[in-house]
N, CA, C and O of each residue as an XYZ file, in Angstrom:
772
protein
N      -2.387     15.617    -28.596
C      -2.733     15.532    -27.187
C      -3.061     14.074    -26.839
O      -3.798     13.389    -27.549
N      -2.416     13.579    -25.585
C      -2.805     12.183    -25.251
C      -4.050     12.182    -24.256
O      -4.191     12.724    -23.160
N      -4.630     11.641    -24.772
C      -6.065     11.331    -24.165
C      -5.903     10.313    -22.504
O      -4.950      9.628    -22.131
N      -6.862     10.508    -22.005
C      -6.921      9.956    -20.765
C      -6.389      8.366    -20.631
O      -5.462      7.750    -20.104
N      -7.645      8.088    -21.497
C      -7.595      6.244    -21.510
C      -5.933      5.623    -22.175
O      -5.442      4.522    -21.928
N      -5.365      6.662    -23.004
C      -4.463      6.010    -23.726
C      -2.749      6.286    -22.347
O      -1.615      5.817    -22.436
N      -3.143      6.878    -21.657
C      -2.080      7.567    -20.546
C      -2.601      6.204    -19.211
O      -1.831      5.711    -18.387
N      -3.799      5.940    -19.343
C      -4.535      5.005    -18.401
C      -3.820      3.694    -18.589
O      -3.862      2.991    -17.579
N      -3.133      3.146    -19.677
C      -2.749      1.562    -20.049
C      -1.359      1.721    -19.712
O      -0.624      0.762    -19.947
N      -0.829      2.844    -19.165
C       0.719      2.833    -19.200
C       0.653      3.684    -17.335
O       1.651      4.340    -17.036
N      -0.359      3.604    -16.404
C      -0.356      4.244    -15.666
C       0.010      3.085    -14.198
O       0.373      3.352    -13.052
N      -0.302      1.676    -14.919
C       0.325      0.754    -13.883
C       1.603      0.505    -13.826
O       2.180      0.051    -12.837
N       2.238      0.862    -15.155
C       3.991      0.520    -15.528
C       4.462      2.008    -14.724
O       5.424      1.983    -13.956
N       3.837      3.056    -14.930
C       4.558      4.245    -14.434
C       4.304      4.352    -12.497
O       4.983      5.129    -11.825
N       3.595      3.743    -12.084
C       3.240      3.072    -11.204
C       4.366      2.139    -10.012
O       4.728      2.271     -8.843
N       4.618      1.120    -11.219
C       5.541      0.258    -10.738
C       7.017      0.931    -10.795
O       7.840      0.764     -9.894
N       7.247      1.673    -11.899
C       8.960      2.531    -11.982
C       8.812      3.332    -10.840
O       9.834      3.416    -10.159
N       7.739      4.000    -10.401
C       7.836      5.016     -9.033
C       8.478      4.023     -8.043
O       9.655      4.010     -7.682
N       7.535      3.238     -7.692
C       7.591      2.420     -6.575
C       8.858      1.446     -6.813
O       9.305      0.939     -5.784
N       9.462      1.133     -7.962
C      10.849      0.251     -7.919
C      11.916      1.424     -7.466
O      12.948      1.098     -6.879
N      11.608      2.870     -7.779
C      12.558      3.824     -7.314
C      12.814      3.709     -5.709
O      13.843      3.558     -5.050
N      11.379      3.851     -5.345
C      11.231      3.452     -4.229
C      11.603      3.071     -3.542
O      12.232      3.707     -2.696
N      11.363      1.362     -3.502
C      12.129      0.082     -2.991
C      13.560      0.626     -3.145
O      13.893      0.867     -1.985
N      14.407      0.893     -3.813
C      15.810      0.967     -3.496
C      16.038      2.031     -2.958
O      17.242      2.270     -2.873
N      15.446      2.706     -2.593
C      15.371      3.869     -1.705
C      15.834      3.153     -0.173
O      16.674      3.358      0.703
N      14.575      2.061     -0.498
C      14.156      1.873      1.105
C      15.462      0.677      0.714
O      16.084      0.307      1.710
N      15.677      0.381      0.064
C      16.791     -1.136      0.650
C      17.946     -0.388      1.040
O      18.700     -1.069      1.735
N      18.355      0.803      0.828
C      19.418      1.187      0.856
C      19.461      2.078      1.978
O      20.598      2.291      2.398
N      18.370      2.746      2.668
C      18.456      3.591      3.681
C      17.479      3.290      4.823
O      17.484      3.830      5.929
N      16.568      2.260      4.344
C      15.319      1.841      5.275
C      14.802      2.413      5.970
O      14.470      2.099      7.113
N      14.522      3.983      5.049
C      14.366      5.516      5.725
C      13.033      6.262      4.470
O      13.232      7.386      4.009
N      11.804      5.474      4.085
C      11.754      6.071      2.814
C      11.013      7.898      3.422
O      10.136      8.009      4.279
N      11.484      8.728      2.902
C      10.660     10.208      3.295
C       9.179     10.014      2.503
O       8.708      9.322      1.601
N       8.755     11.079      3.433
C       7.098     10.894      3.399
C       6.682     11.819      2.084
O       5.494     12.106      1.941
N       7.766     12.329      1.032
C       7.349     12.794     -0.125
C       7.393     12.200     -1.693
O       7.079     12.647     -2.796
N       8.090     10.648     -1.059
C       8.065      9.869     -1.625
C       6.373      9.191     -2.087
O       5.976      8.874     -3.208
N       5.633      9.136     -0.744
C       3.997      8.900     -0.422
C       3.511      9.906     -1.192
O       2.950      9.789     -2.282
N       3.764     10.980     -0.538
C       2.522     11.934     -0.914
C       2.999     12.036     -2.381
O       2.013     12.471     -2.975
N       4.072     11.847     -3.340
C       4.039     12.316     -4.406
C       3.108     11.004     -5.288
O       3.032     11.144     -6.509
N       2.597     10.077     -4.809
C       1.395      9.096     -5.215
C      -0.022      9.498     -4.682
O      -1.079      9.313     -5.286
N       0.134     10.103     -3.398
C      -1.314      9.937     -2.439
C      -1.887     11.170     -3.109
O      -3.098     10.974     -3.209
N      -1.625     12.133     -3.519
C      -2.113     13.680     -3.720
C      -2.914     13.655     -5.359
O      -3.969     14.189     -5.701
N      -1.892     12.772     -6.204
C      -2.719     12.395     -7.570
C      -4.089     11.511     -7.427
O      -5.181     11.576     -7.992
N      -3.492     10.576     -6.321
C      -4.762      9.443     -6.080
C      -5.923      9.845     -5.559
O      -7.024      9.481     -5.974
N      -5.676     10.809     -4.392
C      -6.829     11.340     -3.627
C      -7.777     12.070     -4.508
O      -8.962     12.227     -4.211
N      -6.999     12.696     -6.051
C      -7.395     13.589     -6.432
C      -8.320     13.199     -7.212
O      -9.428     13.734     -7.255
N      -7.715     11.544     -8.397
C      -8.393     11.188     -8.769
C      -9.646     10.775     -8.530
O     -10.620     10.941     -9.264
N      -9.580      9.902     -6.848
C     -10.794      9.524     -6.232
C     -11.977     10.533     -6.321
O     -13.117     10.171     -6.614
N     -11.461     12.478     -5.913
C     -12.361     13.118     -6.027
C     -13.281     13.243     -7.119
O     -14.406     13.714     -6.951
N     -12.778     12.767     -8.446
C     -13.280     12.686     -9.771
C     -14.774     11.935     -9.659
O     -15.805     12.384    -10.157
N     -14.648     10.543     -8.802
C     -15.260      9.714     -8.657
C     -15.841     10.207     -7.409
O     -16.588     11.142     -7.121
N     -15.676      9.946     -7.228
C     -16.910     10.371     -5.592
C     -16.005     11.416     -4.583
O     -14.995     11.103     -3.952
N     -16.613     12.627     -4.621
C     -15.723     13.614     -4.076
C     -15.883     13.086     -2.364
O     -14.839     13.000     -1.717
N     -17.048     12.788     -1.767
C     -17.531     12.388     -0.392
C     -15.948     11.445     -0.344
O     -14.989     11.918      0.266
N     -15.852     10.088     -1.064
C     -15.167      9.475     -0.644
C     -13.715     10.010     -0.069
O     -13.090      9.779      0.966
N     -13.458     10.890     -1.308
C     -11.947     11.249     -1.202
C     -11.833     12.191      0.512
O     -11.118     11.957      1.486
N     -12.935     13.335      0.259
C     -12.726     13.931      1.501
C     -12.684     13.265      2.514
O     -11.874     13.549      3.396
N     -13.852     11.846      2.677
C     -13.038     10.831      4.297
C     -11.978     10.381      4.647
O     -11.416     10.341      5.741
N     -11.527      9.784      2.943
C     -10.056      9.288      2.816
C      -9.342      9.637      3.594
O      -8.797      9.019      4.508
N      -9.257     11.281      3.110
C      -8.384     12.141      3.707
C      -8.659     12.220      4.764
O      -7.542     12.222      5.282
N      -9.241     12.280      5.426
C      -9.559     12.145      6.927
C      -9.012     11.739      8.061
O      -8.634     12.202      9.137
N      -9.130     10.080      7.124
C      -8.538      8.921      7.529
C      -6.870      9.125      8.069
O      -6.226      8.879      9.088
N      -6.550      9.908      6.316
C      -4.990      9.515      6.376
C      -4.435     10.503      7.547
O      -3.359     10.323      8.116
N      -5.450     11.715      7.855
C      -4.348     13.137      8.557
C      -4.909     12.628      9.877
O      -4.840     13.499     10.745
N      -5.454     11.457     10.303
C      -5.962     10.720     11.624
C      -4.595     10.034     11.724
O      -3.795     10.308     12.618
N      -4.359      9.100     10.734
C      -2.845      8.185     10.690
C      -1.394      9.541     11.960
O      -0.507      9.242     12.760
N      -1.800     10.574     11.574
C      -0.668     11.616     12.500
C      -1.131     11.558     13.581
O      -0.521     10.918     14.437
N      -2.136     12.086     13.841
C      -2.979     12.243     15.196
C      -2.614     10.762     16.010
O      -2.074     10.599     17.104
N      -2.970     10.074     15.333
C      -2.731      8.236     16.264
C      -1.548      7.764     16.706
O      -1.437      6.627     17.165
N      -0.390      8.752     16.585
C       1.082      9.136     16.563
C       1.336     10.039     18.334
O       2.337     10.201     19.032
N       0.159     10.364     18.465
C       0.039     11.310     19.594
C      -0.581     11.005     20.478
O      -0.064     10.835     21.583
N      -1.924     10.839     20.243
C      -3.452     10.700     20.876
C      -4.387      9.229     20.468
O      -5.523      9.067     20.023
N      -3.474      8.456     20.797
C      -3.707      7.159     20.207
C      -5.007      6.770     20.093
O      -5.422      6.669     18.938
N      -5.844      6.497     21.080
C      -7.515      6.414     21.075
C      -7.958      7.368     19.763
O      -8.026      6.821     18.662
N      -8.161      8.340     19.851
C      -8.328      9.588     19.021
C      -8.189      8.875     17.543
O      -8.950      8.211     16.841
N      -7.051      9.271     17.443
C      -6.423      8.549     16.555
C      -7.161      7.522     15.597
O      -7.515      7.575     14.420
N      -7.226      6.776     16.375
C      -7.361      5.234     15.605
C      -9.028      5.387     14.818
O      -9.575      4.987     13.790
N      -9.396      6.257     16.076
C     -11.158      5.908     15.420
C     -11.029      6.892     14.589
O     -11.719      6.433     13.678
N     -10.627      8.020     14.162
C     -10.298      8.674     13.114
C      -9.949      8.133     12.054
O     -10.478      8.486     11.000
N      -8.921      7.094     12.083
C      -8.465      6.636     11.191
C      -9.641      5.738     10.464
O      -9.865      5.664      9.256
N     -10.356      5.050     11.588
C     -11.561      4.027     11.052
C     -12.563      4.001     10.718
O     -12.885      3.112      9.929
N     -13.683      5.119     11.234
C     -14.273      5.423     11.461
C     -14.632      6.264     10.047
O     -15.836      6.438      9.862
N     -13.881      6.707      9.214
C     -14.353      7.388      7.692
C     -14.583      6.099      6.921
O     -14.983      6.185      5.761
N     -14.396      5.091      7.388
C     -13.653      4.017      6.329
C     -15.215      3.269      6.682
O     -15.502      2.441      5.817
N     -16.258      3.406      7.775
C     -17.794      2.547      7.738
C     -18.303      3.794      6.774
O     -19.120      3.256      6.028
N     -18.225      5.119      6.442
C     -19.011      5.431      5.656
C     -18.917      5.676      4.502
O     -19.822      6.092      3.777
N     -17.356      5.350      4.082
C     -16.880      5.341      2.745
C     -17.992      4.730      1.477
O     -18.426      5.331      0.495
N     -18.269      3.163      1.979
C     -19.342      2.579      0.895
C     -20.088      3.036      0.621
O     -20.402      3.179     -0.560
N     -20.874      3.588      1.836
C     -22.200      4.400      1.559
C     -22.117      5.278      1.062
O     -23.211      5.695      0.680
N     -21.083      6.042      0.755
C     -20.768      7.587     -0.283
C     -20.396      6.612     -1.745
O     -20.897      6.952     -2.817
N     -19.764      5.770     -1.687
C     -19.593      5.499     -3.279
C     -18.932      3.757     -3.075
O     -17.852      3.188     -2.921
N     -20.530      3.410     -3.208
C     -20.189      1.195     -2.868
C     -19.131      0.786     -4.022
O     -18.505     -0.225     -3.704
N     -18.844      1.218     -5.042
C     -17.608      0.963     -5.707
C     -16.181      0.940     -4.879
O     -15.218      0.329     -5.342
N     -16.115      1.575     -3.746
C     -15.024      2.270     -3.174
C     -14.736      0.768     -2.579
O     -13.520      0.576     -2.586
N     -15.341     -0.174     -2.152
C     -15.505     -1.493     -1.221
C     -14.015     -2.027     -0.946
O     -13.525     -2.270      0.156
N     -13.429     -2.150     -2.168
C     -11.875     -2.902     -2.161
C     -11.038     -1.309     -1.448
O     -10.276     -1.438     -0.490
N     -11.224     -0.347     -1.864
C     -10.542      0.210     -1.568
C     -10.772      0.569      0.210
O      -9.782      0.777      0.910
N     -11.748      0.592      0.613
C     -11.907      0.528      2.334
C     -11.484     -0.462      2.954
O     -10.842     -0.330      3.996
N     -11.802     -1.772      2.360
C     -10.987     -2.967      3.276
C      -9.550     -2.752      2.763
O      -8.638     -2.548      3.565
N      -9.437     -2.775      2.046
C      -7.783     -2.789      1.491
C      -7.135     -1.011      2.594
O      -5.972     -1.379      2.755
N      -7.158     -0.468      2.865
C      -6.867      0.707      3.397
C      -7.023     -0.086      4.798
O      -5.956     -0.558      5.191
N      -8.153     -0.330      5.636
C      -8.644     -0.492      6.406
C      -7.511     -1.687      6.750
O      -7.043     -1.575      7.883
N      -7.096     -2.593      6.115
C      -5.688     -4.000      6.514
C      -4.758     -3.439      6.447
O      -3.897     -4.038      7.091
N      -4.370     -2.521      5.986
C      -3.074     -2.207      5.907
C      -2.928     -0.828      6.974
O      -1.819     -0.309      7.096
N      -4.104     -0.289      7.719
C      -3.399      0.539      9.077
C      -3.878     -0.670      9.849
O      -3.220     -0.446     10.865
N      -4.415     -1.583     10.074
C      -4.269     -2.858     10.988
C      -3.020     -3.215     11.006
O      -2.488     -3.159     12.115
N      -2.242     -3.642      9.942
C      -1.236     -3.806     10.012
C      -0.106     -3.208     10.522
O       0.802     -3.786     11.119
N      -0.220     -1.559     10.169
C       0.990     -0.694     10.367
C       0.557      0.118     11.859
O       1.334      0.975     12.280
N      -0.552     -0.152     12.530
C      -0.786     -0.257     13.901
C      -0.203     -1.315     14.623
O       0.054     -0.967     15.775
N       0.200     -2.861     14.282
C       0.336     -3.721     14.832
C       1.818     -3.658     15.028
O       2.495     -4.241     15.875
N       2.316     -2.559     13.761
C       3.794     -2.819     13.592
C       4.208     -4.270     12.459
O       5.295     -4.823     12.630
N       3.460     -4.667     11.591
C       3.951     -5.685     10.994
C       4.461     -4.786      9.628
O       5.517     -5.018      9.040
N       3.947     -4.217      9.427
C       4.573     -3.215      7.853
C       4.825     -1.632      8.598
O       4.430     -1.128      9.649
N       5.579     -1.220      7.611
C       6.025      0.377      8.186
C       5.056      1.334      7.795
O       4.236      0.713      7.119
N       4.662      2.754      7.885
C       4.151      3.601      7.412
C       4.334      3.311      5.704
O       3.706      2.513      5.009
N       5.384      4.225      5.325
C       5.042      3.899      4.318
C       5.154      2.831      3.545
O       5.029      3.316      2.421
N       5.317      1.622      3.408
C       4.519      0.829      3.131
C       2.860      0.575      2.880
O       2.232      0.136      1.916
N       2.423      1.115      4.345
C       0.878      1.277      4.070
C       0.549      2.084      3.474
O      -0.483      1.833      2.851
N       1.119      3.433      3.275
C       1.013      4.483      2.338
C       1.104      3.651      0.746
O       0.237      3.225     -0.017
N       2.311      3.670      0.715
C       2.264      2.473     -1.002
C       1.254      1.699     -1.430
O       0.793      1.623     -2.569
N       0.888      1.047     -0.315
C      -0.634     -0.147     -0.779
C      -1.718      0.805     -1.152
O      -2.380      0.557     -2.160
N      -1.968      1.870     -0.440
C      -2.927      2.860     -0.143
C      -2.990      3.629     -1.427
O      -4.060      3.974     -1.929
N      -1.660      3.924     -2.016
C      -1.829      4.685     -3.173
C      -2.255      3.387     -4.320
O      -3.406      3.421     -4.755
N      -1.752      2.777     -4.579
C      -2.091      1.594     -4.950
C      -3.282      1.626     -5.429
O      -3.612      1.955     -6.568
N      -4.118      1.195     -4.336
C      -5.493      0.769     -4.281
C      -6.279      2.285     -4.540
O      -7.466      2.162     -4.844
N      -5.799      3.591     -4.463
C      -6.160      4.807     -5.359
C      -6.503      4.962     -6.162
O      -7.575      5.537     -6.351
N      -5.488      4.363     -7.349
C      -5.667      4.191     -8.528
C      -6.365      3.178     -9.331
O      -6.845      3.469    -10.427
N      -6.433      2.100     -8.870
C      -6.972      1.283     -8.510
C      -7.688      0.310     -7.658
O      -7.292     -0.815     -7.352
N      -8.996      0.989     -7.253
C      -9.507      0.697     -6.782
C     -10.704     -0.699     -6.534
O     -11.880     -0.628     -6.178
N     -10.053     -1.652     -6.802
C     -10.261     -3.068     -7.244
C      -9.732     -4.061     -6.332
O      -8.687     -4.172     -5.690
N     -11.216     -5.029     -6.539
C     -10.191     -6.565     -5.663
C      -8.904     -7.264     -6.327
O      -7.985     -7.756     -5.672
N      -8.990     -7.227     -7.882
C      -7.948     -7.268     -8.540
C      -7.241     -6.343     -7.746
O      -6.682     -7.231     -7.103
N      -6.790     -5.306     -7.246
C      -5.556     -5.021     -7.280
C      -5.254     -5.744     -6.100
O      -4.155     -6.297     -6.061
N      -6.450     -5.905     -4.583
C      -5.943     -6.100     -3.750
C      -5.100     -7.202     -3.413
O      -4.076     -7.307     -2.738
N      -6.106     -8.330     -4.342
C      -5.104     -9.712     -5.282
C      -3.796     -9.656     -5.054
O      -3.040    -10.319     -4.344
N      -3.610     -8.471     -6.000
C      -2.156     -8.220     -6.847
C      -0.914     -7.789     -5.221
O       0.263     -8.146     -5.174
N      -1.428     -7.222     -4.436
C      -0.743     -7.098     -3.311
C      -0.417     -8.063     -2.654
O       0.702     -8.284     -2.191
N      -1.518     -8.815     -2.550
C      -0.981    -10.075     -1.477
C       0.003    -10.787     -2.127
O       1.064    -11.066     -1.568
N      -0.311    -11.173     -3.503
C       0.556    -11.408     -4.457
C       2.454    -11.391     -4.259
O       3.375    -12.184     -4.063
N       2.174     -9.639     -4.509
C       3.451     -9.579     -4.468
C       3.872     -8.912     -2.761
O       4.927     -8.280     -2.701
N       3.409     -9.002     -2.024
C       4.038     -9.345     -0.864
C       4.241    -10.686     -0.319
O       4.832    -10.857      0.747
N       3.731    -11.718     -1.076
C       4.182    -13.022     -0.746
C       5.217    -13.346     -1.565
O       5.851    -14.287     -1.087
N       5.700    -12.915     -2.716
C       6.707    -12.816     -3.422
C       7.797    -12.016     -3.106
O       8.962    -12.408     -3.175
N       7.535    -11.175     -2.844
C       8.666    -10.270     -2.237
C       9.613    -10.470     -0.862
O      10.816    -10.222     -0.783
N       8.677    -11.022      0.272
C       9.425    -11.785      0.684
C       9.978    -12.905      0.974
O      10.805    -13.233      1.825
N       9.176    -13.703     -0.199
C       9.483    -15.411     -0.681
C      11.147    -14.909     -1.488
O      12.158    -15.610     -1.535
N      10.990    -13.670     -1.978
C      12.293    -13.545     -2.482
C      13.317    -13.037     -1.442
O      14.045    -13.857     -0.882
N      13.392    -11.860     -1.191
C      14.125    -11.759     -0.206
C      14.492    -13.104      1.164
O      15.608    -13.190      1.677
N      13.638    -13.775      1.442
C      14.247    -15.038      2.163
C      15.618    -15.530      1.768
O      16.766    -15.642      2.197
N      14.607    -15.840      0.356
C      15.758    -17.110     -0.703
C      17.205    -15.946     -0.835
O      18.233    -16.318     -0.268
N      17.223    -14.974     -1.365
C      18.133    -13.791     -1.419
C      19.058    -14.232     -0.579
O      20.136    -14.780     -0.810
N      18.361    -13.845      0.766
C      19.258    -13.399      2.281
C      19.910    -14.590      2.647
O      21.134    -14.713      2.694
N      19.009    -15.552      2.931
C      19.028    -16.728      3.759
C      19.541    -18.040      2.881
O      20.128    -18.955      3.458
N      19.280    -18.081      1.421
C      19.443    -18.996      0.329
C      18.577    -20.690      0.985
O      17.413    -20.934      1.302
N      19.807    -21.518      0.952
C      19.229    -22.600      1.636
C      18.976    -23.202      2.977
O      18.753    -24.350      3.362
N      19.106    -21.809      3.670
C      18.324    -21.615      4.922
C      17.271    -21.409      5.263
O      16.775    -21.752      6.337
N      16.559    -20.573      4.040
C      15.780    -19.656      4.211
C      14.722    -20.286      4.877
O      14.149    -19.373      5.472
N      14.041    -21.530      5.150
C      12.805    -22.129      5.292
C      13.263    -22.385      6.766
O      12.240    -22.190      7.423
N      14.054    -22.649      7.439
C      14.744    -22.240      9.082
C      14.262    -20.982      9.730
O      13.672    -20.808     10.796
N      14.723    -20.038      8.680
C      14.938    -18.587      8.916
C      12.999    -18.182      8.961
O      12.705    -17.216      9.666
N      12.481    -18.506      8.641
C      11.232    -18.407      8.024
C      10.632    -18.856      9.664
O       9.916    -18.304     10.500
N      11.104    -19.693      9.603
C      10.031    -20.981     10.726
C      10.484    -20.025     11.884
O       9.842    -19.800     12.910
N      11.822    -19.452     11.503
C      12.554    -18.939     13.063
C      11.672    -17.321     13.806
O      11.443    -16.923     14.948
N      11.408    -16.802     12.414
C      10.980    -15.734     12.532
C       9.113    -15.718     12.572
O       8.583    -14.700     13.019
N       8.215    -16.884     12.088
C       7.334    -16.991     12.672
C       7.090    -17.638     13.864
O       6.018    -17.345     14.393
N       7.970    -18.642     14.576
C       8.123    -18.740     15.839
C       7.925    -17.784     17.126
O       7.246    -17.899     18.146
N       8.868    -16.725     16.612
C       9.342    -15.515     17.143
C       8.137    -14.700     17.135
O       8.029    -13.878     18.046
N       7.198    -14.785     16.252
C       6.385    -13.916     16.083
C       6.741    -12.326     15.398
O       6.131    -11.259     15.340
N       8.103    -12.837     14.918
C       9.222    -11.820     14.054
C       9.474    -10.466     14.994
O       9.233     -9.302     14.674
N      10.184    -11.096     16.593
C      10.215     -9.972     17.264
C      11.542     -8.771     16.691
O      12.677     -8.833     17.164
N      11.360     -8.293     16.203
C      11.699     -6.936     15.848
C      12.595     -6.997     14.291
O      13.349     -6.165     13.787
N      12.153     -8.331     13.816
C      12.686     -8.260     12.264
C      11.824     -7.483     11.387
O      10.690     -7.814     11.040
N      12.582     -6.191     10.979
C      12.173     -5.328     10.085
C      12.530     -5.724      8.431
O      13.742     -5.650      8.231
N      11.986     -6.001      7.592
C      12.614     -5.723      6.583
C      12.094     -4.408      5.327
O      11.029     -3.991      5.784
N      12.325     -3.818      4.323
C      11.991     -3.057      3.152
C      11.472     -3.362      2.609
O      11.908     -4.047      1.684
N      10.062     -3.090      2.746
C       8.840     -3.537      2.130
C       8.229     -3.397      0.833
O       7.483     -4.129      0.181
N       8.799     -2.140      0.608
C       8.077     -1.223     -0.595
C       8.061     -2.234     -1.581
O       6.990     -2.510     -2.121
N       9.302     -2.938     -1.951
C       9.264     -4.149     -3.380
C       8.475     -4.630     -3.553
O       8.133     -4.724     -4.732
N       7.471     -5.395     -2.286
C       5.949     -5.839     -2.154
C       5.065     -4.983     -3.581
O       4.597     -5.479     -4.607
N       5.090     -3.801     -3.195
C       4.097     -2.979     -3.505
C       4.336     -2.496     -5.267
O       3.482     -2.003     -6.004
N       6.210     -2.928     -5.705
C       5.989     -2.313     -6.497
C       5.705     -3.718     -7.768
O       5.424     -3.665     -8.965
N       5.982     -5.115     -6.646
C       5.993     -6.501     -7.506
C       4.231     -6.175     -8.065
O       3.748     -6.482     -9.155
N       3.571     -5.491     -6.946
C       2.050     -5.688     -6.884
C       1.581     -4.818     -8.186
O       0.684     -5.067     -8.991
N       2.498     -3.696     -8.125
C       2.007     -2.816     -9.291
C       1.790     -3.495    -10.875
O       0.933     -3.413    -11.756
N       3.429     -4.391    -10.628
C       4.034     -5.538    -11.832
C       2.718     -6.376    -12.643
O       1.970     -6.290    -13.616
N       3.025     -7.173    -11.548
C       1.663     -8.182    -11.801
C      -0.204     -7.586    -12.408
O      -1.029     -8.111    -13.156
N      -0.191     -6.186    -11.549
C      -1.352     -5.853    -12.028
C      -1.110     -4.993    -13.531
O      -1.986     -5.038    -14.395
N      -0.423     -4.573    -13.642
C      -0.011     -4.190    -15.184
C       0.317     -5.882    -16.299
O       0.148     -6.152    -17.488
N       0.616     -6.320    -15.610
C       1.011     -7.833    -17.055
C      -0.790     -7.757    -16.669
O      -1.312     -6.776    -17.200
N      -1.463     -8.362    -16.100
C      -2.783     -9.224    -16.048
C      -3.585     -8.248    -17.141
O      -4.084     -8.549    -18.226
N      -3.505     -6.637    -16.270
C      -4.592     -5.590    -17.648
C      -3.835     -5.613    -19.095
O      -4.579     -5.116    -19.941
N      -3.060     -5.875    -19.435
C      -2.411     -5.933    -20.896
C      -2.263     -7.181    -21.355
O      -1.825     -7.556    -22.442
N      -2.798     -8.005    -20.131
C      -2.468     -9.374    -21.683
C      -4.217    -10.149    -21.585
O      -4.532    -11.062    -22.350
């Protein structure tokens, strides 16, 4: 029988293979389905309950607010936020994981990342619930699309860059998930070496 901790050192690599499935999901259809999420969010939530059951139940709160804010926007939003001031106080370990949740529906309210995307960071920071991981995100979302630039654009790319923060990147979408699964990457090399 494999023990917890020994399934625990191989749970950022199995982590990152979900989420590289992922990403080519999304490069290829820029459509990822929402059972792609929940087949991360439902282990994570679950785990969280392990640790502080209070937390997980706001979590959740949070996330079935993310639908509602789809409809009933006001509603919505403070639903979404509003679990996330009493998260600490149910379990102050949780800290990275409320701001880190808490930037990434800022974000996917603003429209700068897609749903799931924020779902991905979200499971993410589930499992790991650490400033290390949140690190590891910014990380590899500055990599991910430092790569994709160079990819797309090659020796344009720093034009293309300037063009699209100019723009304020009016309606350039790109497939985000790679972000999330570079983030997984990086936080698996750092705990193993």
């Amino acid at each position: 029988m494999v023990s917890f901790l020994a399934t625990a050192a191989y749970l950022p690599w199995l982590l990152f293979a979900w989420l590289g499935i992922e990403a080519i999901w999304d490069l290829h259809s820029h459509d990822v389905p929402i059972w792609f999420s929940l087949a991360m969010l439902v282990p994570g939530i679950v785990l969280l309950g392990f640790n502080s059951f209070l937390a997980s139940v706001l979590l959740a709160i949070s996330l079935a607010a993310t639908e509602l804010a789809q409809h009933v926007r006001s509603l919505g939003i403070a639903g979404m936020f509003l679990p996330l001031v009493v998260i600490p106080l149910a379990a102050p370990a949780c800290l990275p994981l409320e701001v880190g949740w808490g930037v990434l529906m800022a974000l996917w309210l603003a429209n700068v990342i897609g749903g799931a995307d924020a779902l991905a960071g979200l499971s993410l920071l589930l499992f790991f619930p650490s400033w290390m991981m949140l690190a590891c995100i910014a990380l590899g979302i500055l990599a991910w699309f430092g790569l994709l630039l160079v990819v797309r654009y090659g020796k344009t790319a720093g034009l293309r860059l300037w063009t699209l923060l100019a723009a304020r990147a009016g309606g350039a979408r790109v497939a985000g998930i790679g972000a999330y699964a570079l983030a997984a990457l990086i936080y698996g090399i750092l705990v193993t070496v």
